[in-house]
Each structure stands twice: as C-alpha cells, then as structure tokens.
BAMAR-431921 format. One record per atom (N, C-alpha, C, O): residue number from 0; chain; atom name; z, y negated, x negated. Coordinates in Angstrom, 2 decimals. Layout:
<recs>
NUM/A/CA/Z/Y/X
...
</recs>
This chain:
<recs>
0/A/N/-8.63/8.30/1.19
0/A/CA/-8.12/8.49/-0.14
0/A/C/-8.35/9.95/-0.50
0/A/O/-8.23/10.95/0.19
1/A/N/-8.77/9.78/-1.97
1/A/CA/-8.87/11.35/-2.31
1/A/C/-7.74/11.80/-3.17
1/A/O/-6.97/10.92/-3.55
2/A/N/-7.55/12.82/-3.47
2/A/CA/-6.84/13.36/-4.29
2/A/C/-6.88/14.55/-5.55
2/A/O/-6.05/15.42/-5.31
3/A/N/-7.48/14.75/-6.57
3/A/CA/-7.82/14.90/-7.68
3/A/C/-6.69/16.24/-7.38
3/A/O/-5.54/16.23/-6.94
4/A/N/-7.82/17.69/-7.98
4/A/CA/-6.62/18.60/-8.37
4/A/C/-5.63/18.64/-9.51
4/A/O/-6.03/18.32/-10.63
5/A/N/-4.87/18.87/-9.40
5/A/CA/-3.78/18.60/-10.83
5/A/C/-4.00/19.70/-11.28
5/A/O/-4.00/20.63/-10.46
6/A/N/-4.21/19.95/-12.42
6/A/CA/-4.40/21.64/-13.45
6/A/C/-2.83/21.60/-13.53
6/A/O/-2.53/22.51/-12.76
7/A/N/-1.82/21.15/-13.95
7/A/CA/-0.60/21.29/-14.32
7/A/C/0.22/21.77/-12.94
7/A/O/0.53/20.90/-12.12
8/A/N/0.49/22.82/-12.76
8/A/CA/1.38/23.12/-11.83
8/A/C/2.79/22.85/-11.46
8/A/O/3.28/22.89/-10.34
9/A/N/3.39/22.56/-12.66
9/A/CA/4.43/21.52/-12.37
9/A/C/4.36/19.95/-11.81
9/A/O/5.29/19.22/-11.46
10/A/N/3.07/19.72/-11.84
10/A/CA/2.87/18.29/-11.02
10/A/C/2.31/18.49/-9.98
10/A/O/2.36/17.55/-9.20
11/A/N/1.90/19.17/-9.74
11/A/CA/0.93/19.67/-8.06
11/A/C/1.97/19.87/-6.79
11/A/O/1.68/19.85/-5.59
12/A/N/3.08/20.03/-7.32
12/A/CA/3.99/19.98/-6.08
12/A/C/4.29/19.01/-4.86
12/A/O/4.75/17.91/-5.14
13/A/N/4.11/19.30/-3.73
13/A/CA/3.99/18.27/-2.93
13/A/C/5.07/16.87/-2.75
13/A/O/4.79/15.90/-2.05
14/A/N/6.26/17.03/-3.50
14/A/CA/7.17/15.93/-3.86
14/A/C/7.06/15.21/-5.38
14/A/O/7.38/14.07/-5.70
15/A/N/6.50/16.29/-6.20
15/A/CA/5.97/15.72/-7.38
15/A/C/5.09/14.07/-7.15
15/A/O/5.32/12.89/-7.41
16/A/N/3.77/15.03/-6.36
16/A/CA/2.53/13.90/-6.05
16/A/C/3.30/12.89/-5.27
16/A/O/3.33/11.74/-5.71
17/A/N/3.96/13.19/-4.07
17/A/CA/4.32/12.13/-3.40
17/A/C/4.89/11.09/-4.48
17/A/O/4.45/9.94/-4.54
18/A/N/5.96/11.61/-5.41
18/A/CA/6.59/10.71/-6.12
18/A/C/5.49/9.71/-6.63
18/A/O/5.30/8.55/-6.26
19/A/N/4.73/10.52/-7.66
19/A/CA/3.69/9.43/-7.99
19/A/C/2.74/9.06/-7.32
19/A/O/1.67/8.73/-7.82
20/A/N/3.00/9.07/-6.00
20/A/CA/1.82/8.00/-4.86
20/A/C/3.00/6.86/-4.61
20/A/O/2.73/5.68/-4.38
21/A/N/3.92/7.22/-4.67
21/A/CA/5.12/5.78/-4.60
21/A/C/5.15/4.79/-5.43
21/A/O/4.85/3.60/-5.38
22/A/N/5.83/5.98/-6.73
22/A/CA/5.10/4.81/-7.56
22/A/C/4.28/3.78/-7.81
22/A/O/4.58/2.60/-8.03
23/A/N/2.67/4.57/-7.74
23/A/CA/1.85/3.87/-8.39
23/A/C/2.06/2.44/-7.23
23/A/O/2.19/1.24/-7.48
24/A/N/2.02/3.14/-6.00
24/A/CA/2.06/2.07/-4.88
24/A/C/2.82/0.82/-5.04
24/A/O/2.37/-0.30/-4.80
25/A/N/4.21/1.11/-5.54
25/A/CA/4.98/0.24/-5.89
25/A/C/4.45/-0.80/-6.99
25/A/O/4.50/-2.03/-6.91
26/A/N/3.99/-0.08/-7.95
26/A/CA/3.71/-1.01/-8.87
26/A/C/2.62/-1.80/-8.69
26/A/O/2.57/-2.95/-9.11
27/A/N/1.34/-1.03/-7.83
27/A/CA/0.50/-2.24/-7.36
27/A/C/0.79/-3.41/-6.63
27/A/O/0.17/-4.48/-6.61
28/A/N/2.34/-2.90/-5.74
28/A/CA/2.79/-4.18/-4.72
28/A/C/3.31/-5.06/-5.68
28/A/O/3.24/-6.28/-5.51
29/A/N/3.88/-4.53/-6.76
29/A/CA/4.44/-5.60/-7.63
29/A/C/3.53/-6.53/-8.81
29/A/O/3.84/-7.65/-9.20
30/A/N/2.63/-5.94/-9.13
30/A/CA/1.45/-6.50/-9.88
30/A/C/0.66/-7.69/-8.67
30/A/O/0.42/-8.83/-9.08
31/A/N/0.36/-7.38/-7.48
31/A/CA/-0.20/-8.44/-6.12
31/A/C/1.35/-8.96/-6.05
31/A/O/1.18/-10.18/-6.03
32/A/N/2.50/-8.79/-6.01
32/A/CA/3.82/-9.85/-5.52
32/A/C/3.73/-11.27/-6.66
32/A/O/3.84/-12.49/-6.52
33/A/N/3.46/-10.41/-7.76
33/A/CA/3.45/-11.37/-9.18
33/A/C/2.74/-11.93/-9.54
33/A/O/3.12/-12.49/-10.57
34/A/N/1.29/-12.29/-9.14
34/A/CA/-0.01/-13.05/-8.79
34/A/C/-0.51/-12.37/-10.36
34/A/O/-1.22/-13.09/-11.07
35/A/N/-0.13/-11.05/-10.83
35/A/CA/-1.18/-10.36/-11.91
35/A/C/-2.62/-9.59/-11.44
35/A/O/-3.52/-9.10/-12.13
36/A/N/-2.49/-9.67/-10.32
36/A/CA/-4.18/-7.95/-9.86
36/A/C/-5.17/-9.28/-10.11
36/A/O/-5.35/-10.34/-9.51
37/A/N/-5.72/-8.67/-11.33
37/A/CA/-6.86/-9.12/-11.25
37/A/C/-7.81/-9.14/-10.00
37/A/O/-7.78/-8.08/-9.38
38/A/N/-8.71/-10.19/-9.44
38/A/CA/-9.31/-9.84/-8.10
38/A/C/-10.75/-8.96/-8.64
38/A/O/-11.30/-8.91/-9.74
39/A/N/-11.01/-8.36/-7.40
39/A/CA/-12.17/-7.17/-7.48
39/A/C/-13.30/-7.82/-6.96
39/A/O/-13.45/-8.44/-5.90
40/A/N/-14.44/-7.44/-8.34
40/A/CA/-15.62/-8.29/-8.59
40/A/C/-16.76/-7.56/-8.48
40/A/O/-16.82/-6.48/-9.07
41/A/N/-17.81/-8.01/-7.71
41/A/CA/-18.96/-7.06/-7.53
41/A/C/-20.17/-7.79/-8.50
41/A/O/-20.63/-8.89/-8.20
42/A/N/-20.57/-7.12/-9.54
42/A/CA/-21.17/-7.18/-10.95
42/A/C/-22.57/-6.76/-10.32
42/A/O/-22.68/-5.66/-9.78
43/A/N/-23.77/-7.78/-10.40
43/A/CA/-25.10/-7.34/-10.25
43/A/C/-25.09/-7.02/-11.47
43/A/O/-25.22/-5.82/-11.72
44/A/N/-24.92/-7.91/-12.55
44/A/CA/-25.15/-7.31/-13.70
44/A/C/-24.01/-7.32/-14.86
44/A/O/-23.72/-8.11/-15.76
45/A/N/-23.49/-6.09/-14.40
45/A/CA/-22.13/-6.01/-15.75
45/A/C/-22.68/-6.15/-16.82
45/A/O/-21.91/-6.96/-17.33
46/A/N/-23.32/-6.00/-17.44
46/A/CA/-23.30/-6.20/-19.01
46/A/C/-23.31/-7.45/-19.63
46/A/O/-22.93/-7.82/-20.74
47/A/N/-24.06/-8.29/-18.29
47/A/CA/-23.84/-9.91/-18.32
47/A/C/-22.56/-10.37/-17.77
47/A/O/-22.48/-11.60/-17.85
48/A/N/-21.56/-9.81/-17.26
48/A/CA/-20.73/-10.60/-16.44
48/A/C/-19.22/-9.65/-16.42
48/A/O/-18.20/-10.34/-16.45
49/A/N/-19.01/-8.09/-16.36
49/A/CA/-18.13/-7.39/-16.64
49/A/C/-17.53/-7.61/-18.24
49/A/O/-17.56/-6.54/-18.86
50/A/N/-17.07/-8.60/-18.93
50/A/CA/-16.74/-8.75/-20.34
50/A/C/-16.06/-9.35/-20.59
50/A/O/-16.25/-10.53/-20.30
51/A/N/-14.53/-8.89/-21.43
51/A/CA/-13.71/-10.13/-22.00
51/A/C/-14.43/-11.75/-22.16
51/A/O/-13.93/-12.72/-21.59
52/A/N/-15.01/-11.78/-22.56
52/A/CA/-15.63/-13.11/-22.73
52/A/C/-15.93/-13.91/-21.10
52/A/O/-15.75/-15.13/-21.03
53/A/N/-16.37/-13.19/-19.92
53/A/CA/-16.86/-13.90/-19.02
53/A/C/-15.05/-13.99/-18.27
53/A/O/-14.64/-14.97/-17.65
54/A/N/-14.39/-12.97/-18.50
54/A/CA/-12.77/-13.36/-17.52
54/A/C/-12.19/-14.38/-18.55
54/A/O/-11.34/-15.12/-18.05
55/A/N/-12.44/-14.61/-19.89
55/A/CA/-11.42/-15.74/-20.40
55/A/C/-11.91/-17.09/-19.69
55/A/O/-11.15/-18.02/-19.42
56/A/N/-13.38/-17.07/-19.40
56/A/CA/-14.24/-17.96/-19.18
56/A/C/-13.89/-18.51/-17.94
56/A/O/-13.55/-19.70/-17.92
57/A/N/-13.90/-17.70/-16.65
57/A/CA/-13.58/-17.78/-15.64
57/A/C/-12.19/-18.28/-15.33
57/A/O/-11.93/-18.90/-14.30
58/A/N/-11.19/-17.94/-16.41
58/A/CA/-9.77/-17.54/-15.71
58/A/C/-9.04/-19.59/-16.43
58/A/O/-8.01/-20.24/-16.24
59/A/N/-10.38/-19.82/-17.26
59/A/CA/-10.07/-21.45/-18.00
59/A/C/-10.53/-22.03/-16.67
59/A/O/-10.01/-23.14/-16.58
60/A/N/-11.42/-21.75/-15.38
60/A/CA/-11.82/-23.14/-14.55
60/A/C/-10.72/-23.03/-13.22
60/A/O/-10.37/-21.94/-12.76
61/A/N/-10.34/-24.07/-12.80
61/A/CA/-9.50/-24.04/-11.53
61/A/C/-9.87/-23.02/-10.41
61/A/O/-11.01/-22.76/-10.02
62/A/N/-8.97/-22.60/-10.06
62/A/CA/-9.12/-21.72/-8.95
62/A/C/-9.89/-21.89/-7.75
62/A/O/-10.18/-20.88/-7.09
63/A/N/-10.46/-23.62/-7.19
63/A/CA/-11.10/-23.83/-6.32
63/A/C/-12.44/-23.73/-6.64
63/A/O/-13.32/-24.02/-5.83
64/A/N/-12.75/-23.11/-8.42
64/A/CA/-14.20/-23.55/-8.68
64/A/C/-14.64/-21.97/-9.67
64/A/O/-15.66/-21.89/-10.35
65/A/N/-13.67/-20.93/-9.55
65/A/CA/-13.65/-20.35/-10.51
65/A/C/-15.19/-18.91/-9.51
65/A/O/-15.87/-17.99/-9.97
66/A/N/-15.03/-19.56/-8.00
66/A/CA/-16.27/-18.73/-7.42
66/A/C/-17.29/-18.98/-7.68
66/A/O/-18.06/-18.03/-7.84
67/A/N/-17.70/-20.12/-7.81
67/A/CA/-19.10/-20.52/-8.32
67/A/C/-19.19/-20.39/-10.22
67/A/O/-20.31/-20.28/-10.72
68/A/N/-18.30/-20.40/-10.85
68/A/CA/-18.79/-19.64/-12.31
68/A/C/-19.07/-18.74/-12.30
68/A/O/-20.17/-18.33/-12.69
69/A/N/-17.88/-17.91/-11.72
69/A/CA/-18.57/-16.28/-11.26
69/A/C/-20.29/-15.92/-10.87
69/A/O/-21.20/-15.19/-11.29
70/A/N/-20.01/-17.06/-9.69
70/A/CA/-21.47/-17.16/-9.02
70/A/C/-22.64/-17.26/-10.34
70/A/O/-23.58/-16.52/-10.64
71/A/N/-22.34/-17.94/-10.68
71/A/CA/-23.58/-18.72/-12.37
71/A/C/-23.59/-17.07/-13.19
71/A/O/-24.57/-16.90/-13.90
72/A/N/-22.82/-16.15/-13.15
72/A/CA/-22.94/-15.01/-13.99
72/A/C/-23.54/-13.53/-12.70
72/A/O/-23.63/-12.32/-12.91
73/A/N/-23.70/-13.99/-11.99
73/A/CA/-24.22/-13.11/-10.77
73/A/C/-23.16/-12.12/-10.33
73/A/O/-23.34/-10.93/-10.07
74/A/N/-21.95/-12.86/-10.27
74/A/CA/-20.85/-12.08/-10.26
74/A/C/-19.97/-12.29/-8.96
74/A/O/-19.50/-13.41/-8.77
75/A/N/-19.78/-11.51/-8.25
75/A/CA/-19.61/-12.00/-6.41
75/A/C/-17.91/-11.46/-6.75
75/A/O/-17.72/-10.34/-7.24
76/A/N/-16.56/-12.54/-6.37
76/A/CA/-15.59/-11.82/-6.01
76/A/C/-15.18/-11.40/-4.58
76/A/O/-15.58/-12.11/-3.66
77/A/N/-14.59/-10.54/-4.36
77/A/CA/-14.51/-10.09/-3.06
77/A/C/-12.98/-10.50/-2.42
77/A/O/-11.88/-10.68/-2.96
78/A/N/-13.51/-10.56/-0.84
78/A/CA/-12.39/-10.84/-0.36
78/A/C/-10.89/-9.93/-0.36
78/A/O/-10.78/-8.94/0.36
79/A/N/-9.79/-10.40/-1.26
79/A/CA/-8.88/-10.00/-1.44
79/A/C/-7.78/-10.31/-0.33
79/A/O/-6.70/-9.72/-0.19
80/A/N/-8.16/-11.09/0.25
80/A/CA/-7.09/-12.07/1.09
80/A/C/-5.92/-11.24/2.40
80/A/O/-5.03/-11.55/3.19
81/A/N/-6.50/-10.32/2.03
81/A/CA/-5.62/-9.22/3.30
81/A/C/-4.67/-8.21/2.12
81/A/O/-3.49/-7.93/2.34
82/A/N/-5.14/-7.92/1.31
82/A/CA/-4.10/-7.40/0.14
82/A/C/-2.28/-7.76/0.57
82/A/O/-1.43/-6.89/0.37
83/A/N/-1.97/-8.85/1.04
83/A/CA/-0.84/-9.37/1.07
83/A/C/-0.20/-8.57/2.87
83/A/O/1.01/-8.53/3.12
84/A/N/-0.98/-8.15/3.64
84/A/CA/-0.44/-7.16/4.21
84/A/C/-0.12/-5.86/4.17
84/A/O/0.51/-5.22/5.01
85/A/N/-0.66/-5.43/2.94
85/A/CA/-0.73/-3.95/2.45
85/A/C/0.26/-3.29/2.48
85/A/O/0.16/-2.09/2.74
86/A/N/1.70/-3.96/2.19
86/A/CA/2.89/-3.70/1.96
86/A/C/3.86/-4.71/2.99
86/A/O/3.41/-5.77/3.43
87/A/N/5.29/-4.19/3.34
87/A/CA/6.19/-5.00/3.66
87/A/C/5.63/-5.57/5.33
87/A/O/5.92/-6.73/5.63
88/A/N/4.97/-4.84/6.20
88/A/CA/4.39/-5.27/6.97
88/A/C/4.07/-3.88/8.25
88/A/O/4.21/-2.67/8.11
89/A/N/3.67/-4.57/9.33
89/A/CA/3.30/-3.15/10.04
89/A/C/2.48/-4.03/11.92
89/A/O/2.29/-5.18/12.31
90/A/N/2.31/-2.99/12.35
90/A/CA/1.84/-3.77/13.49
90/A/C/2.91/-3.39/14.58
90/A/O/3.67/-2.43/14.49
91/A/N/2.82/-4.54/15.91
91/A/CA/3.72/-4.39/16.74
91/A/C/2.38/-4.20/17.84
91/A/O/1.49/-5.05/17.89
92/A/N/2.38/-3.36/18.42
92/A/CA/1.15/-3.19/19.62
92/A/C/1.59/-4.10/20.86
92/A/O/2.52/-3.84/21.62
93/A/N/0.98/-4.89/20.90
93/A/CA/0.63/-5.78/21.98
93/A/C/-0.73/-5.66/23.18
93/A/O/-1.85/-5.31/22.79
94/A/N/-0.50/-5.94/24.40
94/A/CA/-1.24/-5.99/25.17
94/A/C/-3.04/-6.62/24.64
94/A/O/-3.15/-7.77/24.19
95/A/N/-3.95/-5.95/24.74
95/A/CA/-5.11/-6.59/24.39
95/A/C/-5.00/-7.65/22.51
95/A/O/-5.92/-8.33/22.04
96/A/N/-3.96/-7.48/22.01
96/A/CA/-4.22/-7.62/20.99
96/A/C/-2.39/-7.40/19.79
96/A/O/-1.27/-7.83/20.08
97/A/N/-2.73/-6.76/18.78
97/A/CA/-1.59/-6.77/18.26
97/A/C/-0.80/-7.73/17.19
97/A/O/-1.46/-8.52/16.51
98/A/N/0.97/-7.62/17.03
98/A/CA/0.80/-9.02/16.32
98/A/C/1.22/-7.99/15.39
98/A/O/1.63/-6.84/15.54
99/A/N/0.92/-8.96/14.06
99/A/CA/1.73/-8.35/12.92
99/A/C/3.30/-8.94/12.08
99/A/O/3.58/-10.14/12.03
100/A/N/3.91/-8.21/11.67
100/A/CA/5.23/-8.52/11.34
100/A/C/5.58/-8.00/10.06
100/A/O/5.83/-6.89/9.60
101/A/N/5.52/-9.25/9.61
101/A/CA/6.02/-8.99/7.85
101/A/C/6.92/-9.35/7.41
101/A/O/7.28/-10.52/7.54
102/A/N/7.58/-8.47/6.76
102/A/CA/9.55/-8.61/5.91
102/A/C/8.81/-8.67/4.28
102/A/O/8.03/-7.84/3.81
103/A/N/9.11/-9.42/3.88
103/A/CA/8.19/-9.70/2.41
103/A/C/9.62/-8.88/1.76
103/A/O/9.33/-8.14/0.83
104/A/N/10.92/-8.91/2.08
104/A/CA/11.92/-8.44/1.08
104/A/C/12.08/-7.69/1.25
104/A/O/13.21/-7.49/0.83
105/A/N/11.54/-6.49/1.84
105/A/CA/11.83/-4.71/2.05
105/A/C/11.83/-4.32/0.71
105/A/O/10.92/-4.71/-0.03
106/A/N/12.55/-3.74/0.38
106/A/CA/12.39/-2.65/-0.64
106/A/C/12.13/-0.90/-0.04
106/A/O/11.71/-0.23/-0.99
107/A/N/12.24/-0.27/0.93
107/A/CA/12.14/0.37/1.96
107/A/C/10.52/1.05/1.62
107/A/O/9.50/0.42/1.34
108/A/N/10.72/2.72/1.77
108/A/CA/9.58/3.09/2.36
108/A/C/9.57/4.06/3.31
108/A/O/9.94/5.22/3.11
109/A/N/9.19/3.67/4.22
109/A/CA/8.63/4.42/5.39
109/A/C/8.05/6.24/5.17
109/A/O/7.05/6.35/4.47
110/A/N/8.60/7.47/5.69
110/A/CA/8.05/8.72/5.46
110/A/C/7.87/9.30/7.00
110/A/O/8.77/9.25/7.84
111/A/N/6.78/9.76/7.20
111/A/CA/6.87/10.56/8.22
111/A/C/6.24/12.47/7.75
111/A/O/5.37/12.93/7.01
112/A/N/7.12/12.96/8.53
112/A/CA/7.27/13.99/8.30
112/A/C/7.35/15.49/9.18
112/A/O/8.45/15.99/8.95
113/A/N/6.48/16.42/10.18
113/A/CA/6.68/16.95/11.12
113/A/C/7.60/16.08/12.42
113/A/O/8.69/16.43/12.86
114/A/N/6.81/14.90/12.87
114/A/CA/7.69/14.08/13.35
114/A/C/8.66/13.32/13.47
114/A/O/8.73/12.41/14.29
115/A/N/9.76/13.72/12.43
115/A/CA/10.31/12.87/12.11
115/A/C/10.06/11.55/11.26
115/A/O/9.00/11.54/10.64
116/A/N/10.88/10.43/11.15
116/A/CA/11.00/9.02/9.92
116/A/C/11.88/9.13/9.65
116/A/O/12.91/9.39/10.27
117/A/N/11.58/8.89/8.24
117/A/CA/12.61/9.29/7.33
117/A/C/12.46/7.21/6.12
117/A/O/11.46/6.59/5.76
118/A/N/13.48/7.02/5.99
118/A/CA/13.36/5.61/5.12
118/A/C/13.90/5.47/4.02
118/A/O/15.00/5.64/4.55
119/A/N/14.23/5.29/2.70
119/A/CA/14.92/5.52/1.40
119/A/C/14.47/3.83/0.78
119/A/O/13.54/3.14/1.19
120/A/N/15.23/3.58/-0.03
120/A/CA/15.04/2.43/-1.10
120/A/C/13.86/2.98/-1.53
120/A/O/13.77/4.21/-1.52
121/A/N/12.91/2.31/-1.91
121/A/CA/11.93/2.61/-3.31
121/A/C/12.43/1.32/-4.48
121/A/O/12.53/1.68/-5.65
122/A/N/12.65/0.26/-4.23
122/A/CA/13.22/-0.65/-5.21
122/A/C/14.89/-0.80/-5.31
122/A/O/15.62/-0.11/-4.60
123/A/N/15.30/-1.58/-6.09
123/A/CA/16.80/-1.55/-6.06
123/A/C/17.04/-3.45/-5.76
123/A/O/16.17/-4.32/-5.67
124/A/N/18.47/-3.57/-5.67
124/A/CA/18.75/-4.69/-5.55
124/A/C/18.25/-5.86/-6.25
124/A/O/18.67/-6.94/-5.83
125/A/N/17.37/-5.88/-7.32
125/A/CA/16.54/-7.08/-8.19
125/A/C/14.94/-6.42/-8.31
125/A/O/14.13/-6.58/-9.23
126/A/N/14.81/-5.59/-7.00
126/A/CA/13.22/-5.58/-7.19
126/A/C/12.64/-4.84/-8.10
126/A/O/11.46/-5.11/-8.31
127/A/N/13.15/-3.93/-8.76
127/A/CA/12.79/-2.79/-9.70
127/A/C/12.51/-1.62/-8.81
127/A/O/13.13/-1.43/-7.76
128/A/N/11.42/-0.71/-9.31
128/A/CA/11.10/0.34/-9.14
128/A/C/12.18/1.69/-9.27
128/A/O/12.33/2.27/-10.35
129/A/N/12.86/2.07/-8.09
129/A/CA/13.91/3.27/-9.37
129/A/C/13.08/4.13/-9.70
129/A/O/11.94/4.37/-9.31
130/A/N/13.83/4.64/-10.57
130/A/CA/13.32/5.69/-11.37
130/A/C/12.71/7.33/-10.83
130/A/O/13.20/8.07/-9.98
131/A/N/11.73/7.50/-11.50
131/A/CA/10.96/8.85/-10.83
131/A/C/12.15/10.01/-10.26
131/A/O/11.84/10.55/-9.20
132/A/N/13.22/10.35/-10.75
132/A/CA/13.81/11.30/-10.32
132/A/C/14.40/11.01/-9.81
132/A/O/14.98/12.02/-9.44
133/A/N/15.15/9.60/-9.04
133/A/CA/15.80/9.53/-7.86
133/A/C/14.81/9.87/-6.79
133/A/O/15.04/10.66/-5.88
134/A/N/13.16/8.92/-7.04
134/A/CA/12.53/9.06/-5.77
134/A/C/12.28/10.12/-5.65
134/A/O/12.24/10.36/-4.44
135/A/N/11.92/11.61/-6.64
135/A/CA/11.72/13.09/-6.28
135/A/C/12.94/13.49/-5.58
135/A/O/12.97/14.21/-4.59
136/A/N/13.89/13.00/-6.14
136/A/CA/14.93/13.52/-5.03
136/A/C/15.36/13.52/-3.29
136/A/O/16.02/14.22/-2.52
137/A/N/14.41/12.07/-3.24
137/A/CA/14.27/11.73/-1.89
137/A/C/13.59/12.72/-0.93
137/A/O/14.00/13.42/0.00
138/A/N/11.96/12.44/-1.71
138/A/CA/11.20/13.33/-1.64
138/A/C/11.72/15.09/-0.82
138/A/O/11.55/15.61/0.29
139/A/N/12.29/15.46/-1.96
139/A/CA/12.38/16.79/-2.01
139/A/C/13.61/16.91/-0.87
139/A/O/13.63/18.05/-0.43
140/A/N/14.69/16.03/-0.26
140/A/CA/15.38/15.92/0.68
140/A/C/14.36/15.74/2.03
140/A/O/14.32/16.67/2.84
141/A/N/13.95/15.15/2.14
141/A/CA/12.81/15.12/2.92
141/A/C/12.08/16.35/3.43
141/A/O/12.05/16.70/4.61
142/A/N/11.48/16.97/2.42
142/A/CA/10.69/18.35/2.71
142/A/C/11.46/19.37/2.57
142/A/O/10.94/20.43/2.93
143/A/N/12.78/19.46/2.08
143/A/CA/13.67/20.60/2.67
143/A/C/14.19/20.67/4.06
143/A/O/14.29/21.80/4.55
144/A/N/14.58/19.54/4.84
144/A/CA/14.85/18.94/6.07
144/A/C/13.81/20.25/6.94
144/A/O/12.60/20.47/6.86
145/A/N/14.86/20.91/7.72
145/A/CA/14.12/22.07/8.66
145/A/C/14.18/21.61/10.35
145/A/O/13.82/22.25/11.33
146/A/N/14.67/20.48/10.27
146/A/CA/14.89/19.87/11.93
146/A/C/13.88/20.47/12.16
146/A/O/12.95/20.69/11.39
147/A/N/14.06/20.85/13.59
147/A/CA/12.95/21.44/14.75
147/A/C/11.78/19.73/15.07
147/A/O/12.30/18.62/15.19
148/A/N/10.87/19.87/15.10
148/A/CA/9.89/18.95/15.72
148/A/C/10.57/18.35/17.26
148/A/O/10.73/18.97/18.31
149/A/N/10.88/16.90/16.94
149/A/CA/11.58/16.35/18.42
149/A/C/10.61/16.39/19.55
149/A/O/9.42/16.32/19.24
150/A/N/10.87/16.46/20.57
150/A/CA/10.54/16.70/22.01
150/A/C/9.49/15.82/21.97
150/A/O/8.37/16.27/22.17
151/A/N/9.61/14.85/21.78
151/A/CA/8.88/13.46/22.13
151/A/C/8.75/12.97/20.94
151/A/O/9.64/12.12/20.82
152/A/N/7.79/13.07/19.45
152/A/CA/7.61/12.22/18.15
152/A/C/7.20/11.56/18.68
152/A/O/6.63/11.81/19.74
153/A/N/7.35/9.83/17.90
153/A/CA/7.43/8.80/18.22
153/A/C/5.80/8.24/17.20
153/A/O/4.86/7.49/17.46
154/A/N/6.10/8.91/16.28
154/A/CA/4.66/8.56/15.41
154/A/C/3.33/8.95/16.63
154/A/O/2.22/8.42/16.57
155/A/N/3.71/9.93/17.64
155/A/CA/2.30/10.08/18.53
155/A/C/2.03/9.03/19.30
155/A/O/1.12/8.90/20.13
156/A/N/2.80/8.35/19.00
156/A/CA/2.19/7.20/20.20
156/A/C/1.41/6.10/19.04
156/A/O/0.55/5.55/19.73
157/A/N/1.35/5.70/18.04
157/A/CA/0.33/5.65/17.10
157/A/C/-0.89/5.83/17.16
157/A/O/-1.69/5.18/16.49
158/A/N/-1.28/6.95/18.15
158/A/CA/-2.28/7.28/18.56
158/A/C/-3.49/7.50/19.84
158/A/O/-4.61/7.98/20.06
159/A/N/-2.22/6.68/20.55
159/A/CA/-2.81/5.95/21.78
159/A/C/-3.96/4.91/21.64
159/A/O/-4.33/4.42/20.57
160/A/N/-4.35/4.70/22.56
160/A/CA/-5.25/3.38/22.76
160/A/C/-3.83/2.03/22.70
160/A/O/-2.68/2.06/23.14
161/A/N/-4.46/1.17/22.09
161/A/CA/-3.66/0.12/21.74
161/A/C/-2.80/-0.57/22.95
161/A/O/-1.61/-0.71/22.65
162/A/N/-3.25/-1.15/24.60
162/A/CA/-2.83/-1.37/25.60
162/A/C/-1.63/0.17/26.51
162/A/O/-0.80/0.16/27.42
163/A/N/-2.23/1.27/25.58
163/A/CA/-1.46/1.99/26.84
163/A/C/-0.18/2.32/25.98
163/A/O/0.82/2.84/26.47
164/A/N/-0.32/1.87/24.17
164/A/CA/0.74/2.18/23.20
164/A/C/1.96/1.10/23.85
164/A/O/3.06/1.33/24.34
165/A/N/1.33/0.04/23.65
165/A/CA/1.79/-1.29/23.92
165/A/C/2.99/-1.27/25.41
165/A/O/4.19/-1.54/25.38
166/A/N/2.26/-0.90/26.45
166/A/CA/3.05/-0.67/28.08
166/A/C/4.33/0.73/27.39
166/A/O/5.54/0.51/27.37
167/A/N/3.85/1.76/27.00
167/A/CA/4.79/2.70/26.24
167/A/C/5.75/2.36/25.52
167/A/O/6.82/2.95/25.63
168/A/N/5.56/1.19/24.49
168/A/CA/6.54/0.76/23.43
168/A/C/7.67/-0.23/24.59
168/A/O/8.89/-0.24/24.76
169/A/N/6.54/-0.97/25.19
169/A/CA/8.20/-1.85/25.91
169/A/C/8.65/-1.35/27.33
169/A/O/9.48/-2.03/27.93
170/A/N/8.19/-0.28/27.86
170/A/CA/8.57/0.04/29.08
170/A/C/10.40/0.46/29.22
170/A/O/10.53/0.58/28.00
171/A/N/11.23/0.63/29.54
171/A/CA/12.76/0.84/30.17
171/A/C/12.42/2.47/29.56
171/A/O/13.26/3.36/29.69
</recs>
C-alpha cells in the first residue's frame, strides 16, 4: 500500500491518517457485508465494455450467467471470492498448515504499536461506523501511550516460520 503525501498539515498527522485508513476500511467492509462492491473487472477493451450501459446490461442477467456476458464484451471479472476474509478474521498457526477463524460480528480493530495491542470499537452496537473524532481519539490514546517495549512482543512471533510459530503459540 502506498500512501499519497498530504499538502495539508493538519491531516498528515499520524492519528489523523490512521483515522482515515479506518474509516475508509470500515466502509469498504460494509459496502462487501452489504453485497454493494461492485466486483473488479479486467477491460481488454474499456471503451467497449467499461460503460453505464454494459453494467445495467450485465447486472439484468442472473448471476450464474452474468460471466459469460461479460465474457461476450471482452470483459474478464476477477476473482473476488477471498474479499470475505479481509475483515473479521485472522489466522491461527497450525502445524504444516494454518486454520483460519472468522467472527463475522466484530466490530473491533486490532492496533499494534511498539509492541504492544491495543483493540477499540470501530463500529457501535447496530453496525455503524463511529464517528471520526471518537476514532482520532483512540488513535491519539494509542500514540501517546509511552509503555516501555515488553520483554517478549508477541506480534514477533508473526514472524517466524509458520511450524516453529505454531510449537511457540501452544507450548506451556
């Protein structure tokens, strides 16, 4: 991921941006929760196939047939089908292979920070986004936090080989 300089110095702040990387994040999980993300289409030829006219076209044939219209406009959709782990999900390291474990109702986001995790609401009790200045506030609790770096961060083991993470995570 890149990140675009901000000319505005009141938004360049490192809890500023974070805020709006939450955001936006949020709202993409909620646009994919709500079956709105349009799926992402690889256009040999947009001018034939990138156009209001070819998505009304497409979006009238059943979903089991709407690849091959595409197909008829030289229009390839791509596999979206992992999108639904993006969020609400994480891996558990397992021996020679890992499983994954998904809470579809988290509202929860995950921060790591000079070793520490840190976790806050990002949604509220009916699935709303709160509002930008609670989450800067999180934010900015977060990066004032002067704890010393713990003995042993737990995010380093993240960075093991997957079998020796795995013997680490369940050992006594």
């Amino acid at each position: 991921m890149l990140f675009a300089k901000e000319e505005r110095l009141t938004y360049s702040t490192q809890a500023v941006r974070a805020t709006n990387l939450a955001i936006s994040a949020a709202r993409f999980m909620r646009t994919l929760r709500d079956g709105f993300l349009e799926p992402d289409v690889f256009h040999l030829n947009p001018a034939h196939s990138d156009t209001p006219v070819f998505r009304r076209w497409v979006c009238l044939l059943p979903p089991a047939f709407s690849w091959y219209g595409a197909y008829l406009r030289n229009a390839y959709p791509l596999d979206m089908s992992q999108y639904v782990n993006l969020f609400c999900s994480t891996r558990i390291p397992c021996a020679r292979r890992d499983q994954l474990k998904m809470q579809p109702d988290a509202k929860h986001l995950l921060v790591m920070r000079r070793g520490h995790l840190y976790t806050f609401d990002l949604l509220d009790e009916q699935g709303n986004i709160l509002s930008p200045l609670q989450i800067l506030a999180r934010f900015k609790y977060i990066i004032s936090d002067l704890s010393p770096w713990p003995r042993h961060p737990l995010g380093f083991l993240t960075t093991e080989r997957r079998d020796t993470w795995a013997a680490l995570r369940h050992s006594p």
